[in-house]
MIDONU-515151 format. One record per residue: residue number from 1; x, y, z of N, C-alpha, C in turn; residue in three letters. Coordinates in steps of 0.1 Angstrom, whole numbers, plus 5000, padded with zeros to 4 digits. Atoms other than C-alpha are relative to their C-alpha. Layout:
% MIDONU-515151
<NUM <X Y Z> <X Y Z> <X Y Z> "ala">
...
% end
This chain:
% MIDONU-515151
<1 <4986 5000 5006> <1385 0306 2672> <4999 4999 4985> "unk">
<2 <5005 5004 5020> <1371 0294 2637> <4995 5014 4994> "unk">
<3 <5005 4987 5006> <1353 0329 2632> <5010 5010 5000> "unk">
<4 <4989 4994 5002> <1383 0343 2642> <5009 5004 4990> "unk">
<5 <4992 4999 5014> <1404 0331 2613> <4989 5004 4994> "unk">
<6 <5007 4990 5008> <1375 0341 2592> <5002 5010 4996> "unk">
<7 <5002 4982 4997> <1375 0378 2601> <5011 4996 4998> "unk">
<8 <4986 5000 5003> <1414 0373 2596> <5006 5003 4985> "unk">
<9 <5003 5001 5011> <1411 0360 2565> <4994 5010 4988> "unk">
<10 <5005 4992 5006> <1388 0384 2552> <5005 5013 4998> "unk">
<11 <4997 4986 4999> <1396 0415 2567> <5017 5002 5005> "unk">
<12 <4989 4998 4994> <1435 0411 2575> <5004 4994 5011> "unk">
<13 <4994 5010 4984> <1460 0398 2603> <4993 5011 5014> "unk">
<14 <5005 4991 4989> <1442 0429 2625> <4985 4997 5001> "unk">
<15 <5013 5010 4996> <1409 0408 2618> <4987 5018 4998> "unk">
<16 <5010 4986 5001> <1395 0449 2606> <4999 5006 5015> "unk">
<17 <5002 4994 4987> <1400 0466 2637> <4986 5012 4999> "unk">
<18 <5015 4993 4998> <1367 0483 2646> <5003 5015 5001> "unk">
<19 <4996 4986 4997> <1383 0520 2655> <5008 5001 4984> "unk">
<20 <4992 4994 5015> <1401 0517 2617> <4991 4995 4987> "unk">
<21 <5009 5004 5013> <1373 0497 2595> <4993 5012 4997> "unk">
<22 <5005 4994 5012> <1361 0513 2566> <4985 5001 5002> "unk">
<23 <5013 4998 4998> <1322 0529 2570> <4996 4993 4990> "unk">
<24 <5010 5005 5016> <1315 0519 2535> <5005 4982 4997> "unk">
<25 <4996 5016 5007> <1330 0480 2538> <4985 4993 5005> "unk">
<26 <5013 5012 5000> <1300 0453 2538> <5005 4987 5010> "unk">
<27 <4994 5012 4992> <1295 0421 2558> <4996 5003 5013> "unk">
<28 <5004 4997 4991> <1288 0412 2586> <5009 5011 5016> "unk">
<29 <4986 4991 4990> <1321 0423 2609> <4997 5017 4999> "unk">
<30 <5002 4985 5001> <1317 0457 2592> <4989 5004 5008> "unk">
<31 <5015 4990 4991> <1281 0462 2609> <5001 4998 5011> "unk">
<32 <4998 5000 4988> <1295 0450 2640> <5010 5014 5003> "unk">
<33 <4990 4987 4994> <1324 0478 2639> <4993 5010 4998> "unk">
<34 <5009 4989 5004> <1296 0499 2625> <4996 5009 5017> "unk">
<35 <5007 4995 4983> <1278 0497 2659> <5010 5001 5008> "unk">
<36 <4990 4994 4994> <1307 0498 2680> <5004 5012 5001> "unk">
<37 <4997 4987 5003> <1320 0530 2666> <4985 5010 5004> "unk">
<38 <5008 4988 4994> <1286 0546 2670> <4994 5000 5018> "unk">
<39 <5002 5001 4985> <1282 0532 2708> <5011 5014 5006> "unk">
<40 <4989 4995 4994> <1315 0547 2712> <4996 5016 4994> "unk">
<41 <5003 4986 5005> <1305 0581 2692> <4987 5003 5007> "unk">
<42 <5014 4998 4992> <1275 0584 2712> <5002 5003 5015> "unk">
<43 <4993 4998 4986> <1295 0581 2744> <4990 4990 5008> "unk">
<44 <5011 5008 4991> <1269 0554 2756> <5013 4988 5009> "unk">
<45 <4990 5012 4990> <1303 0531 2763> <5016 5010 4993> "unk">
<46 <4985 4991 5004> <1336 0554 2759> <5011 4993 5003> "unk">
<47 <4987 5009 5007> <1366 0535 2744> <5010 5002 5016> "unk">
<48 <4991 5005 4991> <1385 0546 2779> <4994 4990 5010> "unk">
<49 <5009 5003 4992> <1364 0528 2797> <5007 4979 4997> "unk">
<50 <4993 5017 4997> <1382 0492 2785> <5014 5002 4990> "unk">
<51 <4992 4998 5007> <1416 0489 2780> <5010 4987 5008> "unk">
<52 <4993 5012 4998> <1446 0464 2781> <5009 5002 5013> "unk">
<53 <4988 4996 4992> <1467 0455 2809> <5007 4987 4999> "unk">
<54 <4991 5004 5003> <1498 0446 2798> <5007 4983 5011> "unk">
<55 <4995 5010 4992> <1515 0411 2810> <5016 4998 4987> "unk">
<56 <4988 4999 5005> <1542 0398 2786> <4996 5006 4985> "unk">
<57 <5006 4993 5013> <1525 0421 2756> <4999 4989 4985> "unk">
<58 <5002 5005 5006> <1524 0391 2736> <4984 5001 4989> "unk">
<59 <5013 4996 5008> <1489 0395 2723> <4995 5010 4996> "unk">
<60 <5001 4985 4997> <1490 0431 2725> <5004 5003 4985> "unk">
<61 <4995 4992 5014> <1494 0451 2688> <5005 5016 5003> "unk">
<62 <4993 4989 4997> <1518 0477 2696> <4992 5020 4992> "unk">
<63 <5006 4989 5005> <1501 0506 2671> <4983 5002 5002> "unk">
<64 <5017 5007 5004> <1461 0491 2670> <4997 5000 5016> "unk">
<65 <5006 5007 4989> <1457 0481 2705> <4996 5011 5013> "unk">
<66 <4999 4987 4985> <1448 0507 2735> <5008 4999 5012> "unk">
<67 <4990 5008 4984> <1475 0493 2760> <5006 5015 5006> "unk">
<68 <4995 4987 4990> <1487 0533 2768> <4985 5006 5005> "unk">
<69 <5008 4984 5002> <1461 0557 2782> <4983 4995 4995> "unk">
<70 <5012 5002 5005> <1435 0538 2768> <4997 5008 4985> "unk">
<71 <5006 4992 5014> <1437 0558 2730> <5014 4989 4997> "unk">
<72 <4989 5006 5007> <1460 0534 2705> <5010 5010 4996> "unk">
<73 <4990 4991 5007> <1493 0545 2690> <5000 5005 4991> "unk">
<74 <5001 4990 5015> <1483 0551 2659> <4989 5009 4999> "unk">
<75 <5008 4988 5001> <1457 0578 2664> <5005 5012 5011> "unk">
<76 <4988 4990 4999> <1481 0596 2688> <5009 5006 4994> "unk">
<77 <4987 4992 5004> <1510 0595 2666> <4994 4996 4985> "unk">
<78 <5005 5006 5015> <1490 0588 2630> <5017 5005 4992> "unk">
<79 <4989 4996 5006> <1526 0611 2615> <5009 4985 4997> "unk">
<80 <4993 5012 4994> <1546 0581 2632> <4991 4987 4995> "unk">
<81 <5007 5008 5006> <1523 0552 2616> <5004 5001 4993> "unk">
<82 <4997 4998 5017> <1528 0567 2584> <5012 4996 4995> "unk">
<83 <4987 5007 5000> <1567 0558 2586> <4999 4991 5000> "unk">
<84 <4997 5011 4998> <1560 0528 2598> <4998 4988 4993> "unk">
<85 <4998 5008 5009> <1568 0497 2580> <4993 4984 5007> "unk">
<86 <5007 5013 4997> <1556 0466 2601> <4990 5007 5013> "unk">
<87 <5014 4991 4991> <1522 0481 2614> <4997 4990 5010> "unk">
<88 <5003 5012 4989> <1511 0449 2630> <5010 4993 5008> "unk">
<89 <4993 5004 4989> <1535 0440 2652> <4994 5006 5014> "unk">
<90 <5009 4997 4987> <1527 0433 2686> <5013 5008 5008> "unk">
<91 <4989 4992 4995> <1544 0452 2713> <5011 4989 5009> "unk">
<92 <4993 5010 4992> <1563 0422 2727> <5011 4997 4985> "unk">
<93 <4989 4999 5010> <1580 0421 2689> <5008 5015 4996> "unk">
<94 <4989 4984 5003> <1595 0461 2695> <5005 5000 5014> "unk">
<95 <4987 5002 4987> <1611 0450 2731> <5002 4985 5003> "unk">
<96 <4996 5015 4998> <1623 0416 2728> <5013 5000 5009> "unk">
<97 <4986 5000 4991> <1657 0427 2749> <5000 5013 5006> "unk">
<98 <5005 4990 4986> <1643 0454 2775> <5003 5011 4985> "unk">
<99 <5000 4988 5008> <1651 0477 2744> <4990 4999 4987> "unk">
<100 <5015 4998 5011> <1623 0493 2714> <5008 5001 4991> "unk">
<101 <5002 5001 5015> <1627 0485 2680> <4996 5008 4994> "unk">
<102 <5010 4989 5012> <1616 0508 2649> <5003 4994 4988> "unk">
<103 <4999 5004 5015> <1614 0497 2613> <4990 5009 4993> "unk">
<104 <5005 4992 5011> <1609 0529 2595> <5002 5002 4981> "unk">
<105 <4999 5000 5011> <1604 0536 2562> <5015 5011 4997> "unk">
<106 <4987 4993 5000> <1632 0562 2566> <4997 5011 5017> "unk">
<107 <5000 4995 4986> <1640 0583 2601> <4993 5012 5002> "unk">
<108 <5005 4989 4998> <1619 0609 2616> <5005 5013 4996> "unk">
<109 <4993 4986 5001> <1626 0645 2605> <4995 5006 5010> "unk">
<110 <5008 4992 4988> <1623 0673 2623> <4987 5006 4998> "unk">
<111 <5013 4997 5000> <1594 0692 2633> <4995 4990 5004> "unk">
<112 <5014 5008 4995> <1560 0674 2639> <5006 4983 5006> "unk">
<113 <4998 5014 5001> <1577 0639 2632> <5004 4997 5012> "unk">
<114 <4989 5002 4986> <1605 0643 2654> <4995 5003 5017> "unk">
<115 <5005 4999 4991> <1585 0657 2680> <4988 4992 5007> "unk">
<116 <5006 5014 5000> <1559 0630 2679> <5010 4980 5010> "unk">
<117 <4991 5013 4995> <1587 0603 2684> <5003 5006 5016> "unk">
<118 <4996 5002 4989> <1601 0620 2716> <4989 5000 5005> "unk">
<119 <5007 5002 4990> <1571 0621 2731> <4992 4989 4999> "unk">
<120 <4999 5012 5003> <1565 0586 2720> <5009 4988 5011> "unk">
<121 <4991 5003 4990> <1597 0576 2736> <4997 5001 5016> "unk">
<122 <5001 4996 4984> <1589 0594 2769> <4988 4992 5008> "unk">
<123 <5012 5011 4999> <1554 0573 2768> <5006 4988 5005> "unk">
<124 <4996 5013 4994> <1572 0541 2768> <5009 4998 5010> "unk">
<125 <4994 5000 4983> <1599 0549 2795> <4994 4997 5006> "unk">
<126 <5007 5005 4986> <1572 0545 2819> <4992 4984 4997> "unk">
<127 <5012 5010 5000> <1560 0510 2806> <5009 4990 5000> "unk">
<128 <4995 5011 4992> <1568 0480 2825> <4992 4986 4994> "unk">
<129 <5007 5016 5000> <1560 0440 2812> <5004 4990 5012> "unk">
<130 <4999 5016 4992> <1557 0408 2829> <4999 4988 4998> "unk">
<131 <5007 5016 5004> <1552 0373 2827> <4991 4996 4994> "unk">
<132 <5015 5008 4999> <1514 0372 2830> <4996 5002 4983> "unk">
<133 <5008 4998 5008> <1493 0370 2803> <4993 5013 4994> "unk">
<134 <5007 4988 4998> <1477 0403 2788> <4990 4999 5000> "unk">
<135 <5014 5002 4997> <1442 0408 2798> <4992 5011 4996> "unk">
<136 <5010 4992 5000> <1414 0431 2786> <4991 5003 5017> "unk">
<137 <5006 4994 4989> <1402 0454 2815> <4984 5008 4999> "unk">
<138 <5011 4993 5003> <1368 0468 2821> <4993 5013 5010> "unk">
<139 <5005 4990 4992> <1357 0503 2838> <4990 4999 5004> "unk">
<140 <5013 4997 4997> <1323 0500 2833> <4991 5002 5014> "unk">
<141 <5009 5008 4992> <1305 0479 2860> <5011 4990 5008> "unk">
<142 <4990 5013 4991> <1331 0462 2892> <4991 4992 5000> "unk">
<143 <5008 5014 4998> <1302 0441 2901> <4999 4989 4988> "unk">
<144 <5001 5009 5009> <1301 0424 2869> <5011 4996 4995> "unk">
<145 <4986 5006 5007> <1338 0425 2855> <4997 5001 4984> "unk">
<146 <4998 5002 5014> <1344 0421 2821> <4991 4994 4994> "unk">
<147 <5006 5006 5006> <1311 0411 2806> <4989 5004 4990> "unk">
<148 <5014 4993 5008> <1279 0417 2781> <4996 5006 5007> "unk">
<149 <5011 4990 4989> <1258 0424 2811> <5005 5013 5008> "unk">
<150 <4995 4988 4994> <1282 0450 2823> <4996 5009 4987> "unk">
<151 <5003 4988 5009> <1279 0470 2790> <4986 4997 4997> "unk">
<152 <5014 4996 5001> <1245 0461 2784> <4991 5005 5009> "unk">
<153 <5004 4997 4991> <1238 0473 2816> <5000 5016 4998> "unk">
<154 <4991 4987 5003> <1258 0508 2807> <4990 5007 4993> "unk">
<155 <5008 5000 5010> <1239 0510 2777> <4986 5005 5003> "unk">
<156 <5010 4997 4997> <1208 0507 2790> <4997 5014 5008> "unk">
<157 <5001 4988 4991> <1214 0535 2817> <4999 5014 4993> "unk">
<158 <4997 4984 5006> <1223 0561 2792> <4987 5003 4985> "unk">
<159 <5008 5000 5015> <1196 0552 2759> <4989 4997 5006> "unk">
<160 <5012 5005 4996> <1166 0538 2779> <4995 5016 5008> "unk">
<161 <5004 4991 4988> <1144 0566 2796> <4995 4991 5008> "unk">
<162 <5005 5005 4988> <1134 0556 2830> <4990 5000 5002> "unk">
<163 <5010 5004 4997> <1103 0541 2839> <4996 4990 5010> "unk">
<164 <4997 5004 4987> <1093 0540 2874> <4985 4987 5000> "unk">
<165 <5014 5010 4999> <1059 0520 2863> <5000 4985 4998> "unk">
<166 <4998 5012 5012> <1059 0483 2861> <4988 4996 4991> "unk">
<167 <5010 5008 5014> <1042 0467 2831> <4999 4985 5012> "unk">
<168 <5005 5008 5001> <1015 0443 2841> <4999 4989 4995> "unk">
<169 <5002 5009 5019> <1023 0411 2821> <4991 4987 5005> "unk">
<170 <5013 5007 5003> <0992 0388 2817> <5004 4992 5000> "unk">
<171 <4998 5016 5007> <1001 0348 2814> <4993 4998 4994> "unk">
<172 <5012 5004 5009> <0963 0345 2802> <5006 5006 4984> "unk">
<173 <5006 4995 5012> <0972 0366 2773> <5019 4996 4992> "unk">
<174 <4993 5008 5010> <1000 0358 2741> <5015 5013 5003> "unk">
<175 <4988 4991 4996> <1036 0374 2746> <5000 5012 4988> "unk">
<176 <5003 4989 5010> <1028 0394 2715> <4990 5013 5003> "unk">
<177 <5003 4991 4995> <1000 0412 2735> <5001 5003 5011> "unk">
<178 <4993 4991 4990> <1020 0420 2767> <5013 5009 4996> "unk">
<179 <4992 4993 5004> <1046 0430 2747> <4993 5012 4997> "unk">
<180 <5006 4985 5008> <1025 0457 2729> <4996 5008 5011> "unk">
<181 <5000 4990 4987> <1010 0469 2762> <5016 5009 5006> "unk">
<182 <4985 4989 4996> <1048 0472 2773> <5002 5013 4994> "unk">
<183 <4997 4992 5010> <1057 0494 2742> <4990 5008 5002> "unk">
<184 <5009 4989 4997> <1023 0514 2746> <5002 5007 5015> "unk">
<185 <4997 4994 4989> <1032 0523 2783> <5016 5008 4995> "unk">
<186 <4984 4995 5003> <1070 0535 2773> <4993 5008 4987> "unk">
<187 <5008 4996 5009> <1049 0552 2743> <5012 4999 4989> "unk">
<188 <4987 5003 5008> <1075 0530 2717> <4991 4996 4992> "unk">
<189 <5012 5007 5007> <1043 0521 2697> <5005 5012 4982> "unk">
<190 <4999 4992 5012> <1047 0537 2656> <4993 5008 4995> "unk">
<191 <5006 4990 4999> <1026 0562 2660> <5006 5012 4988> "unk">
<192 <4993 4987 5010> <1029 0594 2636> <5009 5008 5007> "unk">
<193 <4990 4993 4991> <1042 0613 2663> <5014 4995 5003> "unk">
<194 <4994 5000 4999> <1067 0594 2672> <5011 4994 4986> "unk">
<195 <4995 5003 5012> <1077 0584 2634> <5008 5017 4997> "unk">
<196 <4995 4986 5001> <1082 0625 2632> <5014 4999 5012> "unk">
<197 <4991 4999 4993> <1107 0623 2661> <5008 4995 4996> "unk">
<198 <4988 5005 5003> <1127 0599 2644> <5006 5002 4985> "unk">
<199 <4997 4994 5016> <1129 0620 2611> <4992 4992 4989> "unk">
<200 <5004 5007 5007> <1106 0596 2592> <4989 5010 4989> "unk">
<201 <5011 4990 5008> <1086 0619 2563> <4989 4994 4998> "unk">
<202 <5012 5006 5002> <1051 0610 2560> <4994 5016 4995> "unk">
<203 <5008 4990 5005> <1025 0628 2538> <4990 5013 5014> "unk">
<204 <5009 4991 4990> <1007 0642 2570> <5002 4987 5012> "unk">
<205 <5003 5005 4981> <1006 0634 2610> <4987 4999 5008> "unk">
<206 <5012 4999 4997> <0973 0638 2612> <4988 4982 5002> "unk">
<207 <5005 5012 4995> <0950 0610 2629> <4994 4990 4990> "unk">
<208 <5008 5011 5010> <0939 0583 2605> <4987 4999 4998> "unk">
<209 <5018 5002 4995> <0902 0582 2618> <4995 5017 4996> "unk">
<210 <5006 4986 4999> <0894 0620 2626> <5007 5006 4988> "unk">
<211 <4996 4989 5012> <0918 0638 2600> <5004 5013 5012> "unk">
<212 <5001 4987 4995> <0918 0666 2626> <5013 4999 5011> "unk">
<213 <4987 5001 4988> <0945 0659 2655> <5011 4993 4992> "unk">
<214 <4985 5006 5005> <0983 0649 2652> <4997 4987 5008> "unk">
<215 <5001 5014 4996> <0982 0611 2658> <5012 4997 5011> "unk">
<216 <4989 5003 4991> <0997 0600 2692> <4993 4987 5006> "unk">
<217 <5005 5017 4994> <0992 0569 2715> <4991 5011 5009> "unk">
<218 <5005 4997 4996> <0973 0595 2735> <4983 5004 4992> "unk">
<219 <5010 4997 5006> <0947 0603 2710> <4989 4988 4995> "unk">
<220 <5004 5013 5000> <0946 0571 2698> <4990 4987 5002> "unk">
<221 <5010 5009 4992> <0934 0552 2725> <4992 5001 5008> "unk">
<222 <5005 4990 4991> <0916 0577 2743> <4993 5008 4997> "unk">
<223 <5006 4982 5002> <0910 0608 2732> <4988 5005 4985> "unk">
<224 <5006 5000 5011> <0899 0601 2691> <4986 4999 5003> "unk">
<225 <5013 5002 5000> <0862 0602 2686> <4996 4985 4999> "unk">
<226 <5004 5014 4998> <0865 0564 2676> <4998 4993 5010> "unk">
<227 <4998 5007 4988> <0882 0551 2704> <4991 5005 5009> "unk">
<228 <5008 4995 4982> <0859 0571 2732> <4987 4989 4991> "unk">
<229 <5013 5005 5005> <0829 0552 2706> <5005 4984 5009> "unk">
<230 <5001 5013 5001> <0846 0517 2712> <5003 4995 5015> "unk">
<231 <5000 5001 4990> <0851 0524 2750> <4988 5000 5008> "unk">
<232 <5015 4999 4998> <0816 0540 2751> <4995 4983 4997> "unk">
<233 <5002 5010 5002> <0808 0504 2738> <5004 4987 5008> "unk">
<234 <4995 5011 4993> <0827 0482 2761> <4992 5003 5013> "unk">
<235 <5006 5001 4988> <0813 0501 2791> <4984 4997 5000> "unk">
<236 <5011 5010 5002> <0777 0487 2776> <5001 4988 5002> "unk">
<237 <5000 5012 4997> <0789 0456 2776> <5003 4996 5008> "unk">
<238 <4995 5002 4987> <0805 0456 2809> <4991 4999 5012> "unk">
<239 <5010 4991 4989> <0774 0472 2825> <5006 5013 5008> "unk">
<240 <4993 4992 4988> <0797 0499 2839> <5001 5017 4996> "unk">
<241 <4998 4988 5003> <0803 0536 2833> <5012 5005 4999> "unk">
<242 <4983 4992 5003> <0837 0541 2821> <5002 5014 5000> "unk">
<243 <4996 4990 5007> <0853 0572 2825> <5000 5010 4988> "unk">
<244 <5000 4997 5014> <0860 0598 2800> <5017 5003 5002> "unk">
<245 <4985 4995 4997> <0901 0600 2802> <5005 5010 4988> "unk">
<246 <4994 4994 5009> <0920 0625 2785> <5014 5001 4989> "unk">
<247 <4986 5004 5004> <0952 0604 2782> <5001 4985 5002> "unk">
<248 <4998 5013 4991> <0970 0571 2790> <5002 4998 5016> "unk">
<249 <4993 5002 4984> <0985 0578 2819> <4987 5003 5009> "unk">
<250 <5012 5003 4994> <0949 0588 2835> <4992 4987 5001> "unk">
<251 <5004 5010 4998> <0937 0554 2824> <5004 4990 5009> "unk">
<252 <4991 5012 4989> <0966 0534 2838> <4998 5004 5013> "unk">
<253 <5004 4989 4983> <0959 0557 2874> <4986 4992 5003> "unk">
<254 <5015 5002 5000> <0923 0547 2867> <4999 4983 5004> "unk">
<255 <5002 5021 4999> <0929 0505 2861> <5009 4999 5014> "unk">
<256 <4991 5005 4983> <0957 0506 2893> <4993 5005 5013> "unk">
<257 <5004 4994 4986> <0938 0525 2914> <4985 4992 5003> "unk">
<258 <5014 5005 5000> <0904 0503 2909> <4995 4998 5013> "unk">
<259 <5000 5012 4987> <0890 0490 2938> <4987 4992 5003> "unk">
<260 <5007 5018 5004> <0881 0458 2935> <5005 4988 5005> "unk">
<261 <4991 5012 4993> <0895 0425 2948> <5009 4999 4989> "unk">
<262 <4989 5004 5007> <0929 0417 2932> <4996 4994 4985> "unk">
<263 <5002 5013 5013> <0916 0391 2910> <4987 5007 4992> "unk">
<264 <5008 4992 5011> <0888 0411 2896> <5008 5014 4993> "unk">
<265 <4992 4991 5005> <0911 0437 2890> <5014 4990 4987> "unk">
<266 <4991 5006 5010> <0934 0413 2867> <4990 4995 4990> "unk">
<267 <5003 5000 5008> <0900 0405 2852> <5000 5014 4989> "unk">
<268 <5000 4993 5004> <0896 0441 2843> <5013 5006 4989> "unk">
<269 <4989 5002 5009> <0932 0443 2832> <4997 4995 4990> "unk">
<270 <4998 5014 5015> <0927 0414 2806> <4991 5012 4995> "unk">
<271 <5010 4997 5013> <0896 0432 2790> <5007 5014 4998> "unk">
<272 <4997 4988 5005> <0911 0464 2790> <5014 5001 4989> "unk">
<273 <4986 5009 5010> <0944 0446 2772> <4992 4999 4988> "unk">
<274 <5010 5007 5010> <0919 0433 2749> <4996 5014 4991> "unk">
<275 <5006 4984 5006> <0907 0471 2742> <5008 5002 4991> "unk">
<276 <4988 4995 5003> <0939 0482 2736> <5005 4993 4990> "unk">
<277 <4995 5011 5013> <0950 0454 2712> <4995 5001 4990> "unk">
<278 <5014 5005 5021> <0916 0458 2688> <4998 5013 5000> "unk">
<279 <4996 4985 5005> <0922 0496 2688> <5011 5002 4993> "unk">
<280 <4987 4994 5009> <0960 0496 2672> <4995 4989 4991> "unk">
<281 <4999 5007 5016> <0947 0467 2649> <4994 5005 4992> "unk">
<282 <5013 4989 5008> <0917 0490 2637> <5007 5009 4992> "unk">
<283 <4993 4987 5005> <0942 0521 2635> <5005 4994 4987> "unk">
<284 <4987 5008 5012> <0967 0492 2612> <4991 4999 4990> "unk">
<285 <5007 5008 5012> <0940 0479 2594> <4999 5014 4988> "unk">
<286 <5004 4992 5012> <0930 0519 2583> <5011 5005 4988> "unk">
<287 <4987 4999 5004> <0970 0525 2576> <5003 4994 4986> "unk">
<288 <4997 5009 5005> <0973 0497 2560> <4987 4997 4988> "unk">
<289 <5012 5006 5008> <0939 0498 2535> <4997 4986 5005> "unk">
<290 <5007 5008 4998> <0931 0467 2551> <4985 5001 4999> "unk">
<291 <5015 5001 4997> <0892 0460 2546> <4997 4985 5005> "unk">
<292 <5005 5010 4988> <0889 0428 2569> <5000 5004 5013> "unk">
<293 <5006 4994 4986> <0886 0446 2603> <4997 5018 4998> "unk">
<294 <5009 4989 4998> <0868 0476 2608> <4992 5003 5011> "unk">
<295 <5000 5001 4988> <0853 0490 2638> <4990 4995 5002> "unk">
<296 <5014 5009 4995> <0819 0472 2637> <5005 4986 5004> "unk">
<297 <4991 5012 4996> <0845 0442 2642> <5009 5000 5011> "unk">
<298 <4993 4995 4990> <0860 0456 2673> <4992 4994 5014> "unk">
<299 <5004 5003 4992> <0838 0450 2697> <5000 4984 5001> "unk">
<300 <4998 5012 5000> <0833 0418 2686> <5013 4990 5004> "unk">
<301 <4986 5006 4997> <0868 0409 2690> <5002 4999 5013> "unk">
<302 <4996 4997 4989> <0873 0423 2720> <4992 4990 5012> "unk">
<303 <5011 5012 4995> <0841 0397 2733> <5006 4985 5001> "unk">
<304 <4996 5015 5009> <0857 0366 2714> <5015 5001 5009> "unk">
<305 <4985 5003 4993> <0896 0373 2730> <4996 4995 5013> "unk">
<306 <5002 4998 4987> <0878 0381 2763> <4996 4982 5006> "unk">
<307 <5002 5014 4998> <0862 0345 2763> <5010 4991 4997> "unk">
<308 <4988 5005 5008> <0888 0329 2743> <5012 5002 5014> "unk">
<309 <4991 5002 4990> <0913 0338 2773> <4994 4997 5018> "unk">
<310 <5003 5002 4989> <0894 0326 2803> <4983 5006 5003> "unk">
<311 <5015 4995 4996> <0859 0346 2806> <4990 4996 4996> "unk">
<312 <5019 5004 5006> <0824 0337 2802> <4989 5010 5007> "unk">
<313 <5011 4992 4994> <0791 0354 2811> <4994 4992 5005> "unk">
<314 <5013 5003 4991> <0770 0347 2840> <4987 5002 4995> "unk">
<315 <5013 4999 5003> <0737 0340 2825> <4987 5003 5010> "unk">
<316 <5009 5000 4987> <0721 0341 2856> <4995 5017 5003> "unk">
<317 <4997 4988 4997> <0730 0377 2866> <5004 5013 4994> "unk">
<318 <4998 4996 5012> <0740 0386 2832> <5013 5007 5002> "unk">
<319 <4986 4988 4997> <0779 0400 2846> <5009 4987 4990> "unk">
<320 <4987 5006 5002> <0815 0386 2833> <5003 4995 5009> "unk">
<321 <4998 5007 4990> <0828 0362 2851> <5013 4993 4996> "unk">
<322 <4986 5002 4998> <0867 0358 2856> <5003 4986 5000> "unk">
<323 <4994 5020 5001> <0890 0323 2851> <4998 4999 5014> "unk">
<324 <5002 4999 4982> <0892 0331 2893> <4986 4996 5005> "unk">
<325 <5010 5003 4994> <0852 0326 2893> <4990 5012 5006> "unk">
<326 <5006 4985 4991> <0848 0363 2903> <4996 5009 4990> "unk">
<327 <5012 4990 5010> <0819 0385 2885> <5008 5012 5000> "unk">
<328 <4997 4989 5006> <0836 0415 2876> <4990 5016 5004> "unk">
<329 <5004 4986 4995> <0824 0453 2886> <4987 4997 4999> "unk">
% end
């Protein structure tokens, strides 16, 4: 209620209505009608989609408010606005005695005006109040009703691509590196490629390490001459014979399809998380002129997490040996 007056305060008794604020006002309100307006211009949540139903129109703003149709009065009849003298009035102050009020600046003419008003008029012949209270309605989502989770549900449907894979998330490992796995399966990682998709200019797209390929998450962590070095390197230290993959999505095929007992397969997970993690910090570090990691410091890391989250080496046998107990491939 307190932020209410606020935004009242600030921006008027219409509190800046979001379909009429100014692109260029500041604040925070403004960046909220900002994003509204472009949800709504994007068609991700379409303005008919909630609209008022009328009870005793008390809270209702007769010009501002979407109570016909779902489109306000004043962007139907903008002509009819322009006359008009008390904009904010609600629509329970233009029929206080079953009949509609006007307080123009002077009377419609003919043409456009006049023909605006009658069909204005004909609008509200068909509009009936009541007692109740007026309520905001919602199209979206019945199961939910009128709530965030209904439009952030909306939302999601129409801006998210679909992703039938689930992400593996680790407990052993820090929400910072399941998150990043996430984002590298959804390929949301800032890659040059996808910096170009989003119109960002960069001197060149070209791989950081090689110089020769366009940088993607597939080259990356895969395909680059480094990365196949620091895979070549892990399957030394693993004892195993890694693949040579040509992508991600062969690898993830590769770690799901393992076969191995469950629990050695969530060791493999972890180390291969571990991969993945000291490969984009390598790429950042070259991005970024960092000279404290480099890739003679890669492997190393990738040893130091692996233990550091649960693993140690069987001296005995000389294998990895899982927080579960279980020697690895």
């Amino acid at each position: 209620m307190l932020y209410g007056q606020v935004i009242t305060a600030i921006h008027g008794s219409r509190g800046g209505d979001i379909i009429f604020s100014s692109r260029y006002s500041n604040g925070t309100w403004a960046s909220i009608c900002r994003c509204v307006n472009m949800i709504h211009s994007s068609n991700l949540i379409q303005p008919s989609l909630m609209h008022i139903k009328l009870g005793n129109s008390s809270l209702t703003s007769f010009w501002y408010d979407p109570w016909i149709d779902g489109t306000p009065l004043a962007l139907k009849f903008p002509r009819l606005l322009a006359l008009e003298d008390n904009k904010f009035d609600t629509v329970a102050d233009r029929h206080p005695n079953g009949s509609w009020l006007w307080f123009w600046r002077r009377d419609p003419r003919g043409g456009i005006e006049l023909s605006n008003f009658n069909s204005l008029l004909d609008i509200l012949a068909m509009t009936s109040l009541s007692n109740n209270v007026d309520t905001w309605t919602w199209d979206g989502d019945s199961s939910c009703g009128n709530s965030v989770a209904a439009a952030r549900r909306l939302i999601d449907l129409h801006s998210i691509a679909p992703f039938s894979c689930p992400t593996n998330w680790l407990s052993l490992y820090p929400s910072k590196v399941n998150i990043f796995i996430w984002r590298l399966r959804m390929n949301r990682l800032a890659t040059k490629d996808n910096l170009e998709r989003k119109g960002i200019d960069l001197p060149n797209y070209l791989c950081v390490w090689c110089n020769v390929q366009n940088e993607s998450v597939h080259h990356v962590f895969v395909s680059c001459v480094i990365s196949k070095q620091i895979w070549s390197y892990l399957g030394s230290w693993i004892n195993f014979n890694l693949p040579s993959w040509n992508n991600l999505e062969e690898l993830w095929i590769w770690m799901d399809n393992l076969s191995v007992h469950e629990k050695k397969k969530i060791v493999v997970r972890s180390i291969f998380y571990s991969v993945l993690w000291n490969i984009w910090r390598l790429r950042n570090s070259y991005v970024f002129n960092d000279p404290t990691f480099r890739i003679s410091h890669v492997l190393d890391n990738i040893i130091v997490t692996s233990f550091f989250f649960g693993f140690f080496l069987d001296t005995k046998n000389l294998g990895l040996i899982g927080p579960f107990g279980c020697k690895i491939l």
